[in-house]
PANURO-298178 format. One record per residue (C-alpha): residue in three letters; y negated, z, x negated. Coordinates in steps of 0.05 Angstrom, whole numbers, plus 5000, padded with zeros to 4 digits. Each point is the difference from the previous one (the first is absolute). Layout:
N
alaYZX;...
This chain:
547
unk523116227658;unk500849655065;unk493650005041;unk500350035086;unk498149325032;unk497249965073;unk507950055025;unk500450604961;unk494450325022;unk500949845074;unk507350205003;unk498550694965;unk495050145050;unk503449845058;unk505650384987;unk494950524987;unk496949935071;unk506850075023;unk502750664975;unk494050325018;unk501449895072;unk506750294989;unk497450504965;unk494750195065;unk506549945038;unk504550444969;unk494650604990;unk498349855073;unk507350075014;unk500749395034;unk506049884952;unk504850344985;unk502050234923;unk505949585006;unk497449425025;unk493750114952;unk505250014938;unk501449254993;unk492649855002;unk498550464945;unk505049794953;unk497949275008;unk492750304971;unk502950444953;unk499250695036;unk505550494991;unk501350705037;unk502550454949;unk502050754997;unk492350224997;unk495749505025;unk499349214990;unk501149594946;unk495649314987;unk503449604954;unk495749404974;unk501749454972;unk498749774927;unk503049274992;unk503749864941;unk497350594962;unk492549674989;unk493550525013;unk493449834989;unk496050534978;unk495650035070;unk507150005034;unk500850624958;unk493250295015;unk502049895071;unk507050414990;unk496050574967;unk494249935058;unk506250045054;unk503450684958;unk493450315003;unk498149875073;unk506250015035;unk504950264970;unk500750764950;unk496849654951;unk506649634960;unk503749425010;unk507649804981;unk502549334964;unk506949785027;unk505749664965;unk497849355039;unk493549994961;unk496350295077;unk496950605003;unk500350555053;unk495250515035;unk503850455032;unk495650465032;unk495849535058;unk498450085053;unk502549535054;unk493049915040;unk496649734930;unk504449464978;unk496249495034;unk494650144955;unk504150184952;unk502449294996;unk493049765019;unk497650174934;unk507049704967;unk498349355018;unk492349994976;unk504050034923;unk505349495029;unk505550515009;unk504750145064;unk505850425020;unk504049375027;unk508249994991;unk499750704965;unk505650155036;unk503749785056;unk506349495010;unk495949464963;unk498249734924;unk497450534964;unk495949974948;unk502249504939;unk500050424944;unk498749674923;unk499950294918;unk494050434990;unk498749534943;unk500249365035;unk495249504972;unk499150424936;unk506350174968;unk502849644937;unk506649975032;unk499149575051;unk501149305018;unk496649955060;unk494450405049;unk503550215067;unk494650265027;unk497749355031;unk507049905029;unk499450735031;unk493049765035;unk504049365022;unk505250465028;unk496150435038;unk496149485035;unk506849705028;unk501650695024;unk494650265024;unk500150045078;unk506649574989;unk502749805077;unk507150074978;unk499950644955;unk495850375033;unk505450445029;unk506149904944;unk506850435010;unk495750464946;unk495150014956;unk499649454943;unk497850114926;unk498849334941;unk497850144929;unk499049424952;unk499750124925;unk497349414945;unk502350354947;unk506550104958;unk499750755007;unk501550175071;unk493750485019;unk499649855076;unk507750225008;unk502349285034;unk506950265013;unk498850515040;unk495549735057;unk503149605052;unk497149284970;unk499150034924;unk496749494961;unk500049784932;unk495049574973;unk502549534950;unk497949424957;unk505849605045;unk497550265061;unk501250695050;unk507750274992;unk500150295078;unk504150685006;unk502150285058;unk502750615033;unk497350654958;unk497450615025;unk501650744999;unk501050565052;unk505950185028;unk504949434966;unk495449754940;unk502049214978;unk497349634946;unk497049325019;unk505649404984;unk496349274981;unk501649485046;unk495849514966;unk497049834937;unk493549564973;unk498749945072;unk492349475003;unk493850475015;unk498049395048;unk506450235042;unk500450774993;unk496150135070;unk505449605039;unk506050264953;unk496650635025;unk500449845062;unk507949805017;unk500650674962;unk497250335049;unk502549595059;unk506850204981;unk498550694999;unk496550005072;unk505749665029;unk505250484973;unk496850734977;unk502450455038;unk495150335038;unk505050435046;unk500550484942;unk492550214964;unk505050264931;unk503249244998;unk494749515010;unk497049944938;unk501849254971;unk504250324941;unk505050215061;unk501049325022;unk501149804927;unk504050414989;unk504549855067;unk499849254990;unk500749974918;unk494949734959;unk502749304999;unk500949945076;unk491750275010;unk498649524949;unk504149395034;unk496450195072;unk494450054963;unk499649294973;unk502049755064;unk494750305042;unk495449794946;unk503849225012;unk496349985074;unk493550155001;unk494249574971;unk497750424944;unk493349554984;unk497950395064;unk500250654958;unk499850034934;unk493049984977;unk496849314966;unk499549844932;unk491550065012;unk500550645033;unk504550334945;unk494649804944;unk494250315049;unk503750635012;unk501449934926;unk492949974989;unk498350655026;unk503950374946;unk495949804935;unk500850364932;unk493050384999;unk494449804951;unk503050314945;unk493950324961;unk499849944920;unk503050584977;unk499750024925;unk505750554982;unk498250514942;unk507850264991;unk498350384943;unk494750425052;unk506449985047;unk505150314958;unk494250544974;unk499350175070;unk507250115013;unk500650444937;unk494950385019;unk502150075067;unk508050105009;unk499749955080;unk495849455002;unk504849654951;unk505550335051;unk496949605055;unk499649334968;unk506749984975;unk502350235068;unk495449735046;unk498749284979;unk504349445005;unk499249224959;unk495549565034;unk499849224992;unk493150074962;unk501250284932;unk493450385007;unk502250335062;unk505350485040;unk501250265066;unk499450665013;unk503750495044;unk495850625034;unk505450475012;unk500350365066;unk504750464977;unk496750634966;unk504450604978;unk500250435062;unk497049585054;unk502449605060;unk502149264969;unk496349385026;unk493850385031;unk493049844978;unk493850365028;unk493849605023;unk495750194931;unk506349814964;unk499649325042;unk493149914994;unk500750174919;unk505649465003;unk494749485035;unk495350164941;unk504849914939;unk501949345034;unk493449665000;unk498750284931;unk505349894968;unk505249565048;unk496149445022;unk500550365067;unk506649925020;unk506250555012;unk506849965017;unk504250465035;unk507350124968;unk506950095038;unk500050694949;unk494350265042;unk494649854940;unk493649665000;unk499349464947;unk494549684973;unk503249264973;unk493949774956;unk496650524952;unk498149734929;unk502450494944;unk493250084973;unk499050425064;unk506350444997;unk495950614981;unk494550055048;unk505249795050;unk504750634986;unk494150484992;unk496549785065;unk508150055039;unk500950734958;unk493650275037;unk504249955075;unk506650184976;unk502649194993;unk501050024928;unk507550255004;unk503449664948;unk507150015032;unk500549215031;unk508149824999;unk502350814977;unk503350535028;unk493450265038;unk499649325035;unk503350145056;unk500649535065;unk500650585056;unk499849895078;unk495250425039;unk505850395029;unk500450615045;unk492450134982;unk498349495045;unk505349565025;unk502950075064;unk507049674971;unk501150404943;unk505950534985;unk496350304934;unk493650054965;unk498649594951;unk493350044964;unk501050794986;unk505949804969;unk497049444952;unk495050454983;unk504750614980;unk503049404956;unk493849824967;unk497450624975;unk508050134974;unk498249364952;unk492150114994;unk500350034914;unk497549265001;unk503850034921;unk506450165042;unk499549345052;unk497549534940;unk507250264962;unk503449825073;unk496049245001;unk502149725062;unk504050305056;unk498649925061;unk500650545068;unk499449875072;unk500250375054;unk501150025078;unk499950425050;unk505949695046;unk504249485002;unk495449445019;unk498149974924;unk492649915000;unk499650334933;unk505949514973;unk504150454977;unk505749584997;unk496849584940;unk497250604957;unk502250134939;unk502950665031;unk498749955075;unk499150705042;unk501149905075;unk498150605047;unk504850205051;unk500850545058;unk505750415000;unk500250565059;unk492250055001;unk500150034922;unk497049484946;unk504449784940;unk499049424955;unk505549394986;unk499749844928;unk500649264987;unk501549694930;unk499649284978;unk495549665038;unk494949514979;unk495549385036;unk498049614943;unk502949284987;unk506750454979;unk500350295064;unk505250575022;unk501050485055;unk500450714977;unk506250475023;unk500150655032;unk503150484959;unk502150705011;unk498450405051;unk493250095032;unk494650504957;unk495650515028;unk491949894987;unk499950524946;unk506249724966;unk497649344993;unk494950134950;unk504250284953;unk505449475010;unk495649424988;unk498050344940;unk507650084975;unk501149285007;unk494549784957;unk501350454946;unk507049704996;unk497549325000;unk495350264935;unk506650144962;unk503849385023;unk495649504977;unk500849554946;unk492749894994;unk493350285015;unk499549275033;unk506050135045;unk497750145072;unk503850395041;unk502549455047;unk503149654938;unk503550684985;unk502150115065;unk503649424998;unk503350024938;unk503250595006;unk501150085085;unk497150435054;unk505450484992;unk497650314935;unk493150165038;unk501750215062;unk504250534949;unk492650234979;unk497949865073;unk504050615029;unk502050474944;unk497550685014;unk492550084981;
């Protein structure tokens, strides 16, 4: 993974030295709260209902297993003991306290980690696949391109204060994993070159990204990038917060028109003064080396005796596990999601246990997925066993990666000072409705996300079935949302019926699946293939007859 040079190291701690002082200025109350708020954001410090948030930033995904140690250290000391993965591959404390950030980010930057552009009107975090730089599938590693991106970005003169926040994900792969049309800038990685979409996003008028350009040179992406952007500054509209994201102005000028502006701004600049050099590609390249793979002879007769004799570790490895570009290897998914518990949450001896299996078994490296799990991209299949037995002692063994159970879910009214509705409650009335692990391996894959309002942070408008919390007179019902999906076939669910009551949602979820179980053709039919070869209608039947 990329490793912090003297610039990096200098601008994390100036920054550092910064914020403190407008941290001592704020507490002091030399400041007021609002004019304290844009200086937090830019750090990654959020007020929400019940105290502040930290969000920090992990780039691209990529942990180290000190990075981790760190997290866990940081759960432990600061915060009630738990930390929560985000969709954008972050994770969250959200129980600090404001007068020890400072050291707080301090000890962040001793494992080369920062808080920078975690939120704010800027470029957020790049996000990439999970797999990158291990899966079968893929052409290419973008993982290097995200490093690439975020040191253009970073501290960026002319997006530092965007109409609105700004979010790119790059996939190398053929299976879309890092949800490219959704984000503002999507990128494909192909054998030709980067196919550039634009104008995605969710919230309050969800769009799916449109391609403006295809097999676009890596040696030109940063100053393609750029006019992208340019456009966007000039034009966003920043008089209205619910219309400035860049799929607004997409949509208002038409794909082909933000493409031909596009071009043209791209026409009159000199782009050899941004876009990186050849050199400097290969030595950010450079830091992203396959590991020393180890010899790892493979008994698969031992293998398959272990999964006989053990049905839910033969659960978790047909579930958990996906092909890696070594024959002798696989990546491996730590689910976040046990039956019953709040999704995406880790404790700090479940971090620390995660540091441990990672220099044991995974060459020391971890990934953070947009699902909210951890994964662990190298692990030879001769360790499979001692790997599943040593997660299964701190509840990290649930074999569920990809099922009903998990769920992407928002914080919500538990802690966020946006939301109509509760969330995690919610998902975790679900899960236990669909805890017979026999019962979610008959389902296979179907995927359920969640949000607590309208901004979409738990995507529901690309699950599988999508629940939205609103707020009606003081009351919380649930939006049911069919059809969605943010893989390379991607589709934006619909609302159907009317809105559900907590209790009722349970039960309603739970009528839909068991009419997909009698429509299938197959037991290898998932329930997004059903769903659309037969029509939302005949589920949102199941949806809202009486229980």
């Amino acid at each position: 993974m990329y490793v912090y040079d003297q610039f990096d190291h200098a601008f994390v701690q100036d920054r550092i030295g910064e914020f403190s002082d407008q941290v001592k200025r704020r507490l002091a109350g030399e400041i007021s709260e609002d004019q304290f708020k844009p200086l937090r954001l830019m750090n990654g410090v959020y007020l929400q209902l019940h105290a502040y948030m930290l969000r920090i930033a992990v780039p691209y995904g990529v942990l180290s297993s000190a990075k981790m140690r760190k997290l866990a250290h940081i759960a432990r000391t600061y915060d009630r003991d738990f930390g929560h993965f985000t969709t954008r591959q972050n994770i969250q404390f959200n129980w600090i306290k404001l007068a020890e950030v400072p050291e707080i980010l301090k000890q962040l930057a001793e494992v080369e980690m920062h808080a920078l552009q975690t939120s704010g009107n800027c470029i957020r975090n790049t996000t990439t696949d999970q797999f990158a730089g291990a899966a079968k599938d893929e052409h290419d590693d973008p993982r290097p391109w995200g490093e690439i991106i975020r040191q253009w970005s970073s501290n960026h003169p002319e997006f530092n204060f965007l109409p609105r926040k700004f979010k790119i994900a790059i996939t190398g792969a053929e299976k879309d994993r890092a949800a490219i049309r959704l984000h503002d800038i999507g990128l494909h990685l192909t054998p030709q070159g980067f196919d550039v979409y634009v104008g995605g996003g969710m919230g309050r008028t969800p769009s799916l990204a449109h391609c403006i350009r295809k097999g676009l040179p890596g040696d030109k992406l940063l100053s393609y990038l750029e006019a992208c952007l340019r456009v966007y500054n000039r034009y966003g509209r920043r008089d209205n917060s619910y219309k400035a994201r860049i799929k607004i102005l997409v949509a208002a000028l038409g794909p082909d028109e933000y493409k031909r502006q596009v071009e043209e701004e791209w026409e009159t600049f000199d782009k050899a003064a941004i876009d990186v050099p050849a050199a400097e590609v290969a030595r950010i390249k450079s830091y992203f080396p396959d590991p020393a793979y180890a010899d790892a002879p493979f008994d698969r007769v031992a293998f398959e005796r272990a999964k006989t004799a053990d049905a839910a570790f033969a659960r978790w490895v047909k579930n958990n596990t996906n092909p890696h570009k070594r024959d002798d290897h696989v990546s491996v998914t730590i689910s976040l999601k046990p039956i019953g518990l709040p999704p995406g949450d880790a404790s700090s001896a479940q971090m620390d246990l995660m540091a441990d299996v990672a220099d044991e078994f995974g060459y020391g490296e971890l990934r953070v997925s947009h699902e909210q799990n951890i994964i662990l991209p190298h692990v030879a299949k001769r360790d499979l066993y001692a790997l599943y037995a040593k997660l299964d002692t701190v509840n990290l063994a649930t074999a569920n990666a990809g099922k009903i159970t998990d769920m992407i879910t928002c914080p919500g009214l538990d802690y966020c000072s946006l939301a109509n509705a509760r969330s995690i409650p919610l998902s975790q009335e679900i899960s236990k409705r669909f805890e017979d692990a026999n019962l979610t391996d008959k389902i296979g894959d179907l995927q359920i996300k969640i949000s607590g309002c309208i901004n979409a942070c738990g995507h529901h408008h690309v699950g599988h079935i999508g629940i939205l919390g609103v707020d009606k007179q003081g009351i919380e019902f649930y939006q049911i949302l069919l059809g969605g999906r943010a893989d390379e076939k991607a589709a934006l669910g619909q609302i159907t019926g009317k809105g559900l009551s907590a209790e009722a949602v349970p039960a309603a979820i739970e009528r839909v699946v068991q009419l997909y179980l009698t429509l299938r053709t197959s037991d290898s039919e998932r329930f997004i293939d059903t769903l659309e070869r037969v029509g939302r209608n005949t589920f949102a039947e199941a949806l809202h007859e009486p229980a």
